[in-house]
C-alpha positions as CSV (number, residue, x, y, z in Angstrom):
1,X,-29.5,10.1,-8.8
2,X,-31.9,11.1,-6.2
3,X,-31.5,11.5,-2.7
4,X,-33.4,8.4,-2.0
5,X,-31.7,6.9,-4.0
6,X,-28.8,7.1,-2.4
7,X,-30.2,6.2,0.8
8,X,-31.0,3.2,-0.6
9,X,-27.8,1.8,-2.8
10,X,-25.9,2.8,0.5
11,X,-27.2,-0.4,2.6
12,X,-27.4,-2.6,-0.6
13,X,-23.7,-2.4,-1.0
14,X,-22.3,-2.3,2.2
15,X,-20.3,-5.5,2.7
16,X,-19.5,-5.9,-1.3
17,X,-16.6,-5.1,-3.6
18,X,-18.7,-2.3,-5.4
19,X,-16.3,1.1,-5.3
20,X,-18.7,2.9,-7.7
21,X,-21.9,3.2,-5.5
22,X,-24.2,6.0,-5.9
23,X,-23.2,6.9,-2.3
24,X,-19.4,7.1,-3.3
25,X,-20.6,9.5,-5.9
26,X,-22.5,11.5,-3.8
27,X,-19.4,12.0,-1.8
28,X,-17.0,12.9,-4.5
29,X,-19.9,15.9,-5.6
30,X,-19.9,17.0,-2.1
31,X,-16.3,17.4,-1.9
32,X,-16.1,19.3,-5.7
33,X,-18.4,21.8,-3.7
34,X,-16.5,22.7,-0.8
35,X,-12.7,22.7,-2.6
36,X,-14.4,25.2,-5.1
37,X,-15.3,27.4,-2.6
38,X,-11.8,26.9,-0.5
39,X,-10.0,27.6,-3.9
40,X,-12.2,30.9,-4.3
41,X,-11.3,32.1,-1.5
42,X,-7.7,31.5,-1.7
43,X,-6.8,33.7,-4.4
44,X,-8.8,36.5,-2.7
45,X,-8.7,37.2,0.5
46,X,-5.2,38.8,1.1
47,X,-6.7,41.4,-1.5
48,X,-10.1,41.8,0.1
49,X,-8.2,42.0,3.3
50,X,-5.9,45.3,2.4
51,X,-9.6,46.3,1.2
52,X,-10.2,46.9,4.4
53,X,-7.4,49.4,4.7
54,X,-4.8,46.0,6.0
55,X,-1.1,46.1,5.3
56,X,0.7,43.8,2.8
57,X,2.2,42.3,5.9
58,X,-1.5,41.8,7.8
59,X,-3.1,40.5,4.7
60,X,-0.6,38.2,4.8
61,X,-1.1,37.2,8.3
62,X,-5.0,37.2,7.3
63,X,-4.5,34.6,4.7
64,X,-1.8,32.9,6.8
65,X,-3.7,32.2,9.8
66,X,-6.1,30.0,8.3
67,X,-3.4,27.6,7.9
68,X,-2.5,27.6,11.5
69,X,-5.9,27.3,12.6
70,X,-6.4,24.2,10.3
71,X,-3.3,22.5,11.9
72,X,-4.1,22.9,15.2
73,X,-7.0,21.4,15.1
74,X,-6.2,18.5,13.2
75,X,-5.3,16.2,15.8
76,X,-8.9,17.0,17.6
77,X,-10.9,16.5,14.6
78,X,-9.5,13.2,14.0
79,X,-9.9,12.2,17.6
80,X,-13.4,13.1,17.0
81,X,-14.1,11.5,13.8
82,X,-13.5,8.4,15.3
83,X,-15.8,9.1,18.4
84,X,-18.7,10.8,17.3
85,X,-20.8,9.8,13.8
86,X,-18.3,11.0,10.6
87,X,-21.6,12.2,9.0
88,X,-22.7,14.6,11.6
89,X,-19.1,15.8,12.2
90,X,-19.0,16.4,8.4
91,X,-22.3,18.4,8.4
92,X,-21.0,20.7,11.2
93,X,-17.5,21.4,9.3
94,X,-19.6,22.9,6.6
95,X,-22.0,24.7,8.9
96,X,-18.7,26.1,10.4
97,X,-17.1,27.2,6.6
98,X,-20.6,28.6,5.8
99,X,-20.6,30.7,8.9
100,X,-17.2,31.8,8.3
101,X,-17.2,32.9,4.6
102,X,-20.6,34.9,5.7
103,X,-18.6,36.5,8.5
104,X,-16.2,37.2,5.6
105,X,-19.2,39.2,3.7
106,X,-20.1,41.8,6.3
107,X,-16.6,41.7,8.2
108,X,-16.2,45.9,9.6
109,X,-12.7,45.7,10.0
110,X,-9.2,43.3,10.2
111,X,-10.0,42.2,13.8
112,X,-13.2,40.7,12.5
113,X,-12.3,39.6,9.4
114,X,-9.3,37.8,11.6
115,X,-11.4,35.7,14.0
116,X,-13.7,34.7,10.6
117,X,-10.6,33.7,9.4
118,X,-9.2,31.3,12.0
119,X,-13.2,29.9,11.9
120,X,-12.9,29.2,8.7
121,X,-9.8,27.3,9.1
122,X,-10.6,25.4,12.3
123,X,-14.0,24.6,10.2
124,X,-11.7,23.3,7.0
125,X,-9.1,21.3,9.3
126,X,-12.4,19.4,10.6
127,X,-13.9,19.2,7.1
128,X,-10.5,18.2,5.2
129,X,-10.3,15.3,7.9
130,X,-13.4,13.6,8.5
131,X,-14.6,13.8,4.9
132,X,-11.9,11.5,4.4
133,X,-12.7,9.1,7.3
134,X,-16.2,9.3,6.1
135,X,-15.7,8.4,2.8
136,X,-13.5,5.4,3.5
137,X,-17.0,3.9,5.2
138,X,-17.6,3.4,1.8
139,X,-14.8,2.2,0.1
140,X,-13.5,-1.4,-0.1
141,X,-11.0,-2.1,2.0
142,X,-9.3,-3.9,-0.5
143,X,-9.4,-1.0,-3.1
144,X,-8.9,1.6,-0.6
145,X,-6.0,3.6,-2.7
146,X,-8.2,3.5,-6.2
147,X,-11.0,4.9,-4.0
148,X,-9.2,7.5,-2.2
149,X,-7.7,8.5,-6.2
150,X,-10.9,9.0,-7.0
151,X,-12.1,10.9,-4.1
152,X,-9.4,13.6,-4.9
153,X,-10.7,14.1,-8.4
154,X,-13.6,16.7,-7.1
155,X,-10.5,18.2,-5.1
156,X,-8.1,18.7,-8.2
157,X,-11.1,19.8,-10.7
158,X,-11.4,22.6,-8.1
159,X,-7.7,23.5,-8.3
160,X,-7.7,24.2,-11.7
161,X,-11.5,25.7,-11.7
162,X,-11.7,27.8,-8.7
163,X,-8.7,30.2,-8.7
164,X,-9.7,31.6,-11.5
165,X,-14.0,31.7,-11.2
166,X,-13.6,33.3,-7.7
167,X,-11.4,36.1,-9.2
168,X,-13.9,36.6,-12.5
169,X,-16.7,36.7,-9.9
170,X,-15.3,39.0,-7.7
171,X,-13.6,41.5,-10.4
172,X,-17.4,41.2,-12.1
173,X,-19.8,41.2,-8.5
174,X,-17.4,42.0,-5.7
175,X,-16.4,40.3,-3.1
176,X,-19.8,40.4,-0.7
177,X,-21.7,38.4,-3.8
178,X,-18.7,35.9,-4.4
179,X,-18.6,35.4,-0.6
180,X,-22.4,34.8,-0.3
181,X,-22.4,32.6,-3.2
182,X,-19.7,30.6,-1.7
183,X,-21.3,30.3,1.9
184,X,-24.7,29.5,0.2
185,X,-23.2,26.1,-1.7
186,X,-21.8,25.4,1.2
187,X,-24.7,25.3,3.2
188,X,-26.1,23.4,0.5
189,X,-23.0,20.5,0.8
190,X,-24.2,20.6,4.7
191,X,-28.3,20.0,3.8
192,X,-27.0,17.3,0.9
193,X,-24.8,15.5,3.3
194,X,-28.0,14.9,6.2
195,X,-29.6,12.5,3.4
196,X,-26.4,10.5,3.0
197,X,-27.2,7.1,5.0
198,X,-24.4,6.5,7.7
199,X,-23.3,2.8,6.7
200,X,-22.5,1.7,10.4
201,X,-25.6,3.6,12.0
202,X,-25.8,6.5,14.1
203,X,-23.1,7.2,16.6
204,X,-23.2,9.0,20.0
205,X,-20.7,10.4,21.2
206,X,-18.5,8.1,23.8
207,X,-17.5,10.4,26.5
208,X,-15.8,7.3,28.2
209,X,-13.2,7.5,25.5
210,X,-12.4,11.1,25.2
211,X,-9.2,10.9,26.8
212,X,-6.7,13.3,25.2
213,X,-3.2,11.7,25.4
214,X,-0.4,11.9,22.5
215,X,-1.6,8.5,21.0
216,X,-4.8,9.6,20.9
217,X,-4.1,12.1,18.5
218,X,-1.3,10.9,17.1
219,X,-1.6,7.7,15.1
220,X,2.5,7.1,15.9
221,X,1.9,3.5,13.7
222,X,1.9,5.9,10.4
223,X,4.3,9.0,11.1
224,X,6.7,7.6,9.3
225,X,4.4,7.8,6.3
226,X,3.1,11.1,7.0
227,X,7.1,12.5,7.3
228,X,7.4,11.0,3.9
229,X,4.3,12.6,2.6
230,X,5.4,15.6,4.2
231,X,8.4,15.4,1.8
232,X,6.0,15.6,-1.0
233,X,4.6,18.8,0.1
234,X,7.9,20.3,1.1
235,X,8.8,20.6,-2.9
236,X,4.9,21.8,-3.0
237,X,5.6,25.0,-0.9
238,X,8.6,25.4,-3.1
239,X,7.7,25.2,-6.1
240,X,4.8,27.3,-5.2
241,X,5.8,30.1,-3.6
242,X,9.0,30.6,-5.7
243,X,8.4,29.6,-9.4
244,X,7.2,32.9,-10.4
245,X,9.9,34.4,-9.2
246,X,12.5,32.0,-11.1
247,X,10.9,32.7,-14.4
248,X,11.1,36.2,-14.0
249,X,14.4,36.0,-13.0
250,X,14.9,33.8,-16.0
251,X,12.7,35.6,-18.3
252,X,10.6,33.0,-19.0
253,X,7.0,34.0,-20.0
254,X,3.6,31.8,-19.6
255,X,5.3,29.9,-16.8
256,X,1.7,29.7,-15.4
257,X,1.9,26.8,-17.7
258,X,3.8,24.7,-15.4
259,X,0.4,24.6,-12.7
260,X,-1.6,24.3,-15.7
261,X,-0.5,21.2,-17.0
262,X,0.5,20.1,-13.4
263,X,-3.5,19.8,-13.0
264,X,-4.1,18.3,-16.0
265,X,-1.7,15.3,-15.6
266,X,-2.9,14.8,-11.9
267,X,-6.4,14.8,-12.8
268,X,-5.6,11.9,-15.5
269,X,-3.1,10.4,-12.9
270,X,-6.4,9.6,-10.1
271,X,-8.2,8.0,-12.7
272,X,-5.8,4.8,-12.2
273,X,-2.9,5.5,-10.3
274,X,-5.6,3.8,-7.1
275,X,-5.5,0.4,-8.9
276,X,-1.6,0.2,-9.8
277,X,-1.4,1.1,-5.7
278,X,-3.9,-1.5,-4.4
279,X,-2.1,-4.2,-7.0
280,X,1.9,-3.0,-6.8
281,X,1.7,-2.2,-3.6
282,X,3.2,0.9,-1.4
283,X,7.1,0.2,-1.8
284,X,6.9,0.6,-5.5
285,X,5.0,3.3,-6.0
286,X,6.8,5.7,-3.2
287,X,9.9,5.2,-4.9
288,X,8.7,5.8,-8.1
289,X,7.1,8.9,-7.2
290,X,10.2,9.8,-4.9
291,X,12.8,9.7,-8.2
292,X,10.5,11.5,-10.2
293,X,10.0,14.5,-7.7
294,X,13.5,14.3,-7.6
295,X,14.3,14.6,-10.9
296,X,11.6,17.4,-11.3
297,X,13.1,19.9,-8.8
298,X,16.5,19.3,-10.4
299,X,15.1,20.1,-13.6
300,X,13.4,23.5,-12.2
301,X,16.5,24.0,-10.8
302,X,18.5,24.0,-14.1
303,X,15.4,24.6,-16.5
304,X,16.8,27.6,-19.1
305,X,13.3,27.9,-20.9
306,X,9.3,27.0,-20.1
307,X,10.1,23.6,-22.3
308,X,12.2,22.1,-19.4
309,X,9.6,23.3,-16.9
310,X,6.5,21.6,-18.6
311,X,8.7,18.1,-18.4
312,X,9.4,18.9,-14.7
313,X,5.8,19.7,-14.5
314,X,4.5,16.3,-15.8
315,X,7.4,14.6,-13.1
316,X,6.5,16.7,-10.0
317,X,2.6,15.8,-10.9
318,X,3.5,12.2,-11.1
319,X,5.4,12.1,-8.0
320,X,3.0,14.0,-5.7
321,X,0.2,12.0,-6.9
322,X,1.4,8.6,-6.9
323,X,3.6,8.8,-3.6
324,X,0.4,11.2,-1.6
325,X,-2.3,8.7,-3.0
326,X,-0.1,5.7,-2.0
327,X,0.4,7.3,1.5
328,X,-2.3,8.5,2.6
329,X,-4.3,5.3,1.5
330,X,-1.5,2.9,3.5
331,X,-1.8,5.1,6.5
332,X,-5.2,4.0,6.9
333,X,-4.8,0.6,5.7
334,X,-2.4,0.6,9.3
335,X,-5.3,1.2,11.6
336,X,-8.3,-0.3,12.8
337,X,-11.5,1.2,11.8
338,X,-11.9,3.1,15.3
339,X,-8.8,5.1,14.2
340,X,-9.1,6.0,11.3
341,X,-9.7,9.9,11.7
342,X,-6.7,10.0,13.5
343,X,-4.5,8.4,10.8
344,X,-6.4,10.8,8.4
345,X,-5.1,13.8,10.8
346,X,-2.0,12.8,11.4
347,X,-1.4,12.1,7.3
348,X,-2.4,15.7,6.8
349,X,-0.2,17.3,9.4
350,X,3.4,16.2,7.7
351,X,1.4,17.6,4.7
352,X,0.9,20.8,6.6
353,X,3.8,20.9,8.2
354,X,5.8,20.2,4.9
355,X,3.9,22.5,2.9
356,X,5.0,25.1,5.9
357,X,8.3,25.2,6.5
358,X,8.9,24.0,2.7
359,X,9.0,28.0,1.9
360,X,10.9,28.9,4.9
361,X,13.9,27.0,4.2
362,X,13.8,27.7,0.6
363,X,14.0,31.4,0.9
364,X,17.1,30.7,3.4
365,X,18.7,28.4,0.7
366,X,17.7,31.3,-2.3
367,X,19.4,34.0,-0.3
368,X,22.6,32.2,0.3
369,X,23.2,30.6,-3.1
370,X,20.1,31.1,-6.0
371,X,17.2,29.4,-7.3
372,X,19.1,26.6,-8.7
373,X,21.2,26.0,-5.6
374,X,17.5,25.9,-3.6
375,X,16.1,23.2,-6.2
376,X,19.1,21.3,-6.0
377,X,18.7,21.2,-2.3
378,X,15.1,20.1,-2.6
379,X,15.9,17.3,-5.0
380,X,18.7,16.3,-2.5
381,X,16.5,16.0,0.3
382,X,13.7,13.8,-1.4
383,X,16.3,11.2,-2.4
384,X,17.4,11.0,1.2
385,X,14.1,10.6,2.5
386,X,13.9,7.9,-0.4
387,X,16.8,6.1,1.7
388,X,14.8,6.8,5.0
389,X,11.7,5.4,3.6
390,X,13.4,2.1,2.1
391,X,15.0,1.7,5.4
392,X,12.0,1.4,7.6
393,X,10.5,-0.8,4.6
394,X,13.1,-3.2,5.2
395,X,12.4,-2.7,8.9
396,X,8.8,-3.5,9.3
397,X,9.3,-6.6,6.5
398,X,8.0,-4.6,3.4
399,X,10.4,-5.1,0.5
């Protein structure tokens, strides 16, 4: 597949039902490139950061911070992505991460290694959001939730890749070379992207339009969705910031298993879980994948050995997949194709915000009762959001 290629397929099957265009391809390579540096970095940087003679509690900030940064900017980047050409928005994102993770490289102390930080996430919350809006230029409408399941396939490779490679390479090369290496394919994504033809033509910015007000931020049409995808995330933050702990508390060994095979069975679960969306439609799915995340956090909540945990593991993967995938694809399904950045942002903010406060409010439950009592609560407050959900389905005439 060449360059030209690509070009060329682009404008041959704009207008058709074809989801696997070379373009589409092109797009799901790009984004394998930029989660596997995000994931690299991840793992890292709260050790590179008490490198630089940082606290536990600043590296923790350090890593922190990059969320915060990612969220703020949000809103903006899908107010943008709907102004300006995706493309060219895309191609900055990158420039912005490349910057960053060579900032990271050469950073002297905390206070610099800080502001790379909060670049780097202000670079990813742009990135994260108008990749998606551009990608959906090429996508058929009517198989928007296969294509957006497919999409996420370069995303979840990197998940189960990238942890691991970025600590090899470092513990092998240090940090500077894993950083440079990083920034370079990331530059690379940015050069790759510039020969990617723009289906709807270039776009200038219309200044006439940039008029920040709440609903120009804020797609309000789909926050219902995003508070339910939120959900999905909440059990995220839990189960990920607390499942270690519970098997050591409960002496159960390899439970890096459970993340494992969580990969594996969300990987399989993109290659189709799109079509049964686009043909079952939203109400199905979302309560399908709302029982079964249910069910999973009641499971890590009682689970005695790493058995138990694998089942939960399969669940919680099913649930998050289907019910995200379902989501996200409805919530720009809901908007015309001037908005659709701003859906995109607004999707990823209940992620954000879920994945957030998801740990916060677990730790409170944990201290007052245990780790069951906390999973127990989670499973309780996804099949209430389950009755939330069915409610407003019944509301806007979806049954």
């Amino acid at each position: 597949m060449t360059l030209e290629n690509v070009n060329a397929e682009s404008k041959i099957t704009k207008g058709t039902n074809i989801l696997w265009s070379k373009s589409f391809i092109f797009l799901i390579i790009i984004s394998l490139i930029t989660a596997m540096g995000f994931n690299m970095v991840y793992v890292i940087i709260s050790k590179y950061a008490m490198g630089i003679a940082a606290s536990l509690t600043i590296a923790g900030v350090v890593s922190g911070i990059f969320s915060i940064a990612a969220l703020v900017i949000r809103p903006f980047a899908g107010r943008t992505a709907d102004i300006v050409n995706k493309k060219l928005l895309c191609i900055i994102a990158n420039i912005l991460i490349g910057i960053s993770v060579v900032g990271y490289a050469f950073s002297p102390n905390i206070s610099v290694l800080f502001f790379f930080r909060i670049l780097h996430g202000v670079g990813f919350g742009i990135s994260s959001t108008a990749n998606i809006a551009l990608v959906t230029e090429y996508i058929p409408k009517e198989r928007l939730g296969e294509g957006i399941g497919y999409y996420g396939l370069g995303q979840v490779l990197a998940q189960v890749i990238g942890p691991n490679l970025g600590v090899e390479i470092a513990d092998k090369y240090g940090f500077q070379f894993l950083f440079l290496v990083i920034a370079l394919t990331t530059f690379l994504s940015a050069g790759m992207l510039a020969f990617l033809h723009y289906p709807k033509g270039v776009k200038t910015p219309n200044y006439s339009r940039i008029k920040v007000t709440f609903d120009s931020l804020i797609a309000k049409e789909v926050i219902v969705y995003a508070a339910i995808g939120g959900i999905f995330s909440f059990g995220n933050g839990i189960v990920s910031s607390f499942l270690i702990l519970l098997g050591q508390e409960r002496s159960i060994s390899n439970i890096g298993l459970f993340f494992s095979v969580g990969a594996v069975v969300l990987f399989a679960l993109r290659l189709f879980i799109g079509r049964i969306v686009d043909r079952q439609g939203l109400t199905i799915v979302v309560n399908i994948s709302l029982v079964a995340s249910a069910i999973s956090m009641a499971l890590i909540g009682v689970a005695p050995a790493l058995g138990l945990l694998l089942v939960a593991s399969v669940l919680k993967s099913i649930g998050q997949g289907g019910g995200q995938i379902s989501l996200q694809a409805e919530c720009i399904k809901r908007v015309d194709a001037g908005r659709v950045g701003v859906a995109t942002s607004t999707f990823y903010i209940g992620a954000d915000i879920g994945q957030g406060i998801g740990p916060i409010i677990g730790g409170a439950v944990s201290s007052y009762f245990n780790y069951t009592g906390m999973y127990l609560a989670c499973a309780a407050i996804i099949l209430v959001s389950m009755v939330f959900f069915n409610i407003y389905q019944r509301k806007i005439g979806h049954h």
